[in-house]
SEMIBA-431213 format. One line per 2 residues: number of its first residue (from 0); their letters; for each residue y, z, x of C-alpha. Coordinates in pm, 1 decimal. Layout:
NUM	A	Y/Z/X | ...
This chain:
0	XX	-4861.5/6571.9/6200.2 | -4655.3/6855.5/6086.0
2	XX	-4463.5/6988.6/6389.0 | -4449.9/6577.0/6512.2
4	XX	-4326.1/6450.6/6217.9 | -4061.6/6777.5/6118.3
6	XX	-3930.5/6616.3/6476.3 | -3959.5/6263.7/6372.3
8	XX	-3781.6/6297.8/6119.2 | -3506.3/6470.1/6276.5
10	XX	-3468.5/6201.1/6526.4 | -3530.9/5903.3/6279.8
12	XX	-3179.7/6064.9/6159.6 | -3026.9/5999.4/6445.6
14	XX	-3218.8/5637.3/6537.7 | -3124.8/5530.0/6165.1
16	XX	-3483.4/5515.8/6141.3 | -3658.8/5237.6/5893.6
18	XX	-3845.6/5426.2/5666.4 | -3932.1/5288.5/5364.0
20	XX	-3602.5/5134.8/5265.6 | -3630.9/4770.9/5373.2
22	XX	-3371.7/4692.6/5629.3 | -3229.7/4344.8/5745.1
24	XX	-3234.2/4468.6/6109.5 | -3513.1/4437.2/6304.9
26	XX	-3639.5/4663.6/6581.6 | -3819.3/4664.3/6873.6
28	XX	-4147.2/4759.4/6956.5 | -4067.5/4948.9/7301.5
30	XX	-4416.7/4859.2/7480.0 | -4429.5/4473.5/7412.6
32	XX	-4093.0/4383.6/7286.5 | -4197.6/4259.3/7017.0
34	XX	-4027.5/4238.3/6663.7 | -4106.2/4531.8/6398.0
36	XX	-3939.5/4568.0/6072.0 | -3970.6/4931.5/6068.3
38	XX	-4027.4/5226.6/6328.3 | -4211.1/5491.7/6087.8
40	XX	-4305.9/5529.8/5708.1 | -4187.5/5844.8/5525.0
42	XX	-4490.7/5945.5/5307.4 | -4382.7/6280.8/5141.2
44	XX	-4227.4/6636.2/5227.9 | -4173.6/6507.9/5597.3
46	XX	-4502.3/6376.0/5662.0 | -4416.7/6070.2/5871.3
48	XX	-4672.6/5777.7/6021.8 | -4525.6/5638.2/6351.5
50	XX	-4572.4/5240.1/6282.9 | -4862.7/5068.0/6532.8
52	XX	-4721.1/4733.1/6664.7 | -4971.5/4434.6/6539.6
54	XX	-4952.1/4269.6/6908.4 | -5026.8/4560.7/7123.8
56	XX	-5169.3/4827.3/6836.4 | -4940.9/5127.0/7032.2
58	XX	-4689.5/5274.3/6863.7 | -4413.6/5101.9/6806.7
60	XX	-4153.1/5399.4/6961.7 | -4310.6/5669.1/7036.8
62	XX	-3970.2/5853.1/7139.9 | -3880.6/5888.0/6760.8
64	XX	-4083.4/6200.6/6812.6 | -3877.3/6285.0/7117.8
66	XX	-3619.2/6521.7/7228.9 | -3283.3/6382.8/7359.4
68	XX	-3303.6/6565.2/7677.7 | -3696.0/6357.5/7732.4
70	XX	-3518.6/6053.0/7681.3 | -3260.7/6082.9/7885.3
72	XX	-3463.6/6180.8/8162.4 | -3708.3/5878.7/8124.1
74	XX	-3458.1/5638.4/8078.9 | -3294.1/5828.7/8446.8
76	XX	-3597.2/5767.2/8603.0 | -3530.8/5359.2/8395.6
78	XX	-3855.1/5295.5/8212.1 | -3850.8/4975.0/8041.5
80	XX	-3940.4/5161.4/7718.3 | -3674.4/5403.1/7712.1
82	XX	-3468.0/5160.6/7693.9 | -3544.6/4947.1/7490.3
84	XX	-3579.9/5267.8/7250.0 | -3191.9/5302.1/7315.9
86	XX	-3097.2/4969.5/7297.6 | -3280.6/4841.3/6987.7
88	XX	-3375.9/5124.9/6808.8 | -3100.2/5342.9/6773.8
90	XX	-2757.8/5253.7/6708.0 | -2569.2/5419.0/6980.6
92	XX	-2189.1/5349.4/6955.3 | -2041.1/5511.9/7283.9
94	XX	-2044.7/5201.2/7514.4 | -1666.2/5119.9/7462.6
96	XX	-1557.4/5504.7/7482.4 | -1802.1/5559.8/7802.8
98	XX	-1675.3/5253.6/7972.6 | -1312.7/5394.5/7961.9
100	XX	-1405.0/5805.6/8096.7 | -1668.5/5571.4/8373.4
102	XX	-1343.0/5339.8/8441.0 | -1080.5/5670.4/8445.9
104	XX	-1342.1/5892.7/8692.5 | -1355.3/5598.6/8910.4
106	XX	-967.0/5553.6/8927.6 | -951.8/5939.4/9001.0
108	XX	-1166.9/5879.3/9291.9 | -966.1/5619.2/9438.4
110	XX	-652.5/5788.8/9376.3 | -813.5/6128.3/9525.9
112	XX	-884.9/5914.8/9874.6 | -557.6/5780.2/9856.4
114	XX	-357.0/6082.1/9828.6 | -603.5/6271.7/10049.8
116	XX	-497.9/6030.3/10317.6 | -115.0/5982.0/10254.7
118	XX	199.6/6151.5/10419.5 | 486.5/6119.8/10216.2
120	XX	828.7/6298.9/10268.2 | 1011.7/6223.6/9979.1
122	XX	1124.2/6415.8/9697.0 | 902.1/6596.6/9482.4
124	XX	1046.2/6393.1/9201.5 | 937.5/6055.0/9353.5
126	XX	638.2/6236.2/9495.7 | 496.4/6272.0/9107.3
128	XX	619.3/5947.6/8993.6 | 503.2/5799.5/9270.6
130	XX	157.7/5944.8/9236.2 | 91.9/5889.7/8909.4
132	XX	148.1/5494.7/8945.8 | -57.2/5506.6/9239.0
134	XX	-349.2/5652.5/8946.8 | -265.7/5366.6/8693.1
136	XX	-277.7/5110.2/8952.0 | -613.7/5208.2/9098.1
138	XX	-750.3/5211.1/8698.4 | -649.4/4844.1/8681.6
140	XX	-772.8/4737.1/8964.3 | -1113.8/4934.7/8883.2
142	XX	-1096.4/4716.7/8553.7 | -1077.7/4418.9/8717.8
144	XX	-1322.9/4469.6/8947.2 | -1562.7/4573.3/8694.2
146	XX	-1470.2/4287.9/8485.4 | -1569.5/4082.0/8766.8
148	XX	-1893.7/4183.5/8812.4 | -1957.2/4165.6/8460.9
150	XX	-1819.6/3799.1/8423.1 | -2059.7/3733.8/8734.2
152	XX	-2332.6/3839.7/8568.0 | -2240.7/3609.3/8222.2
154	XX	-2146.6/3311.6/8407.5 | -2532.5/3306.8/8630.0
156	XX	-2717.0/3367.0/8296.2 | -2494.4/3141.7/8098.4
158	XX	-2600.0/2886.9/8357.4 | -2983.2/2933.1/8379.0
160	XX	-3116.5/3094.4/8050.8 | -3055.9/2798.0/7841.6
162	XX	-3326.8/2583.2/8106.5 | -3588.8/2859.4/8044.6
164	XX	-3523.9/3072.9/7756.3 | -3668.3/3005.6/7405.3
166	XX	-3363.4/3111.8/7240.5 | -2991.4/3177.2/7284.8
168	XX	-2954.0/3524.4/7452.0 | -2729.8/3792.1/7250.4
170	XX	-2484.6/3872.1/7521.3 | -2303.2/4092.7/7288.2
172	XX	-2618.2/4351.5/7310.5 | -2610.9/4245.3/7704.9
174	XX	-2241.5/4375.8/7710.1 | -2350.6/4710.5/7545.7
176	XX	-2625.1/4715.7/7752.0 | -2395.4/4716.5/8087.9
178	XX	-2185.1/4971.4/7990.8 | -2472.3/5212.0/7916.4
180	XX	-2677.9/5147.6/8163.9 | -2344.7/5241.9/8402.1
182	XX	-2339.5/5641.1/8282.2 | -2408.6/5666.3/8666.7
184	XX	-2027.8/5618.3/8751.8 | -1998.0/5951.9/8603.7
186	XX	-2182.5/6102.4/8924.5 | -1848.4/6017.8/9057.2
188	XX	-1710.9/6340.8/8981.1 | -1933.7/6607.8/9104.4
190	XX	-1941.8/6368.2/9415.2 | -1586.5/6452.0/9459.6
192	XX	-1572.7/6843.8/9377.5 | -1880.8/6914.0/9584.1
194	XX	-1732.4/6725.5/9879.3 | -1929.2/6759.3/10218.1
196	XX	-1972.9/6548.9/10509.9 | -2187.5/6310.6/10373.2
198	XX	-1984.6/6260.7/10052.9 | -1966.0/5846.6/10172.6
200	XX	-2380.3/5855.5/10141.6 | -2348.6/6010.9/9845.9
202	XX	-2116.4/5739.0/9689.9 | -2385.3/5471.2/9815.3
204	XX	-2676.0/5669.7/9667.9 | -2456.4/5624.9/9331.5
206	XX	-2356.0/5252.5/9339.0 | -2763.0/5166.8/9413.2
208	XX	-2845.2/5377.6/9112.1 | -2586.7/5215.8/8880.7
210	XX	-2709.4/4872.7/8989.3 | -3044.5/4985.8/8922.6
212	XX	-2984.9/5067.5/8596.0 | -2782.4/4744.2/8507.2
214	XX	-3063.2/4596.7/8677.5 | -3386.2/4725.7/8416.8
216	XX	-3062.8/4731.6/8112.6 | -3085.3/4297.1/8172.6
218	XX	-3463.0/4270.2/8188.8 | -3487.5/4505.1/7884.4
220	XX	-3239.4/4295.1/7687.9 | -3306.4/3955.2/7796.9
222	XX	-3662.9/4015.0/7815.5 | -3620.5/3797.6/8127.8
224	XX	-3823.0/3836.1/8480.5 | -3730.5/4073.1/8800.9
226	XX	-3611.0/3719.8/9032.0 | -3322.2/3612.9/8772.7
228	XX	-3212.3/3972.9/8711.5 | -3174.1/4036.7/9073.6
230	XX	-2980.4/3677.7/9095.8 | -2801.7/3791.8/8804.2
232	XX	-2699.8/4108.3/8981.6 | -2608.0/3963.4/9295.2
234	XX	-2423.7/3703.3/9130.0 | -2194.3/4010.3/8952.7
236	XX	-2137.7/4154.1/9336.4 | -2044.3/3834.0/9449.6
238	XX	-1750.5/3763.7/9240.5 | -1673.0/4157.7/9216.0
240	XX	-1656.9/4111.2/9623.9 | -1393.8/3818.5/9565.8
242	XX	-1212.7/4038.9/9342.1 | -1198.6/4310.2/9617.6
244	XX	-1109.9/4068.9/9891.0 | -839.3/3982.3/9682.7
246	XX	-704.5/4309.3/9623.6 | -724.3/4354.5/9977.0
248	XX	-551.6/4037.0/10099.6 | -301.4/4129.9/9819.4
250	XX	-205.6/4452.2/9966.0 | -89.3/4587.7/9625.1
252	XX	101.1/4865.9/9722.0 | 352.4/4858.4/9400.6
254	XX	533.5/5183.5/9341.6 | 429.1/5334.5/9632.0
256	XX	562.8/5351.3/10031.3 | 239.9/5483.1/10131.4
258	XX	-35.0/5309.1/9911.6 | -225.2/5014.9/10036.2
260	XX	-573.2/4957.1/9851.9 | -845.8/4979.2/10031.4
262	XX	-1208.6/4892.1/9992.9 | -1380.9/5171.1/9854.0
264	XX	-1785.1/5218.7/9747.1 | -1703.9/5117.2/9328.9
């Protein structure tokens, strides 16, 4: 497998691939989700043999073999083995800085509608400062609202896995697995520099696609059925729904004469 295994090796690079070198980690296998101590054995010169899985006898991760851009598009379109290929078998480390540029282009939306609809005669001085609070406060109360959903989706599963999981789940990896799975946010941006008529749809189209993907990101890591992840998910909107209602019972208009928060799509 010359041409294969030049490119397995170049992603097994990236995927901190288990060659030969034992490993305490184990991985994944991305068809059956079963355990595998090691995704590929490095033979000689490059020549590389993609590991079968003893339950299913498929490869255990095919995408080794890859490209990026493949991957990304499969795990777009979420197949279950994308990502479990991303979640278990590489060791991706953007989660924290993605959830902060997800959190900041979702503030800038906010802030965009709020300034697009506000009159304010003051002084340009005041206008600025005033502004710029107005962006801070709408990336706290993103946070929280985000936060919520995420505590939502903890508190359900902390609730009912124990009665019908074999072991403890690892809601660390869930965690990760949340803030990957919600790239989608960044469609936030283009939504608002192409704006057209239909720019509300638009935002819609986006929040079902982010759910979506936190949706398959639980099933992948829990390895749990499609009736408690969708509980699970609605129990996250539910208390991220209190957290709006608050906000907007709240009125937090702090800094501002012309900013009251209003519901928005995120």
């Amino acid at each position: 497998m010359g041409t294969g295994g030049r490119r397995g090796m170049r992603s097994g690079k990236g995927t901190e691939g288990a060659a030969t070198v034992a490993s305490p980690c184990l991985y994944r296998c991305i068809e059956c989700n079963r355990e595998a101590q090691e995704l590929f054995r490095d033979y000689s010169h490059g020549v590389l043999k993609i590991t079968i899985c003893k339950s299913c006898q498929k490869p255990v991760d095919k995408y080794i073999e890859y490209d990026p851009v493949i991957i990304l598009i499969n795990a777009i379109l979420c197949k279950a083995q994308a990502y479990r290929h991303i979640l278990f078998n590489t060791k991706i480390n953007i989660h924290g800085k993605l959830c902060m540029f997800c959190l900041l282009c979702e503030a800038y939306l906010r802030w965009w509608q709020l300034q697009d609809s506000s009159q304010n005669t003051a002084p340009d001085d005041l206008i600025r400062y005033a502004k710029e609070w107005d962006f801070y406060r709408m990336f706290v109360i993103a946070s929280f609202e985000q936060a919520a959903f995420f505590a939502g989706i903890f508190a359900f599963l902390w609730v009912e896995l124990p009665m019908t999981a074999k072991k403890k789940p690892n809601f660390v990896l869930l965690l990760k697995a949340l803030l990957l799975s919600s790239y989608g946010k960044l469609l936030l941006i283009p939504a608002v520099i192409w704006e057209h008529d239909y720019t509300p749809l638009c935002l819609r189209l986006i929040k079902v696609f982010v759910l979506t993907s936190n949706f398959q990101a639980i099933r992948v890591t829990l390895n749990t059925n499609r009736r408690l992840t969708l509980l699970a998910v609605l129990s996250g909107l539910l208390l991220e729904s209190v957290m709006v209602y608050f906000f907007q019972r709240m009125e937090w208009d702090v800094g501002s004469d012309c900013a009251v928060y209003k519901s928005q799509d995120f």
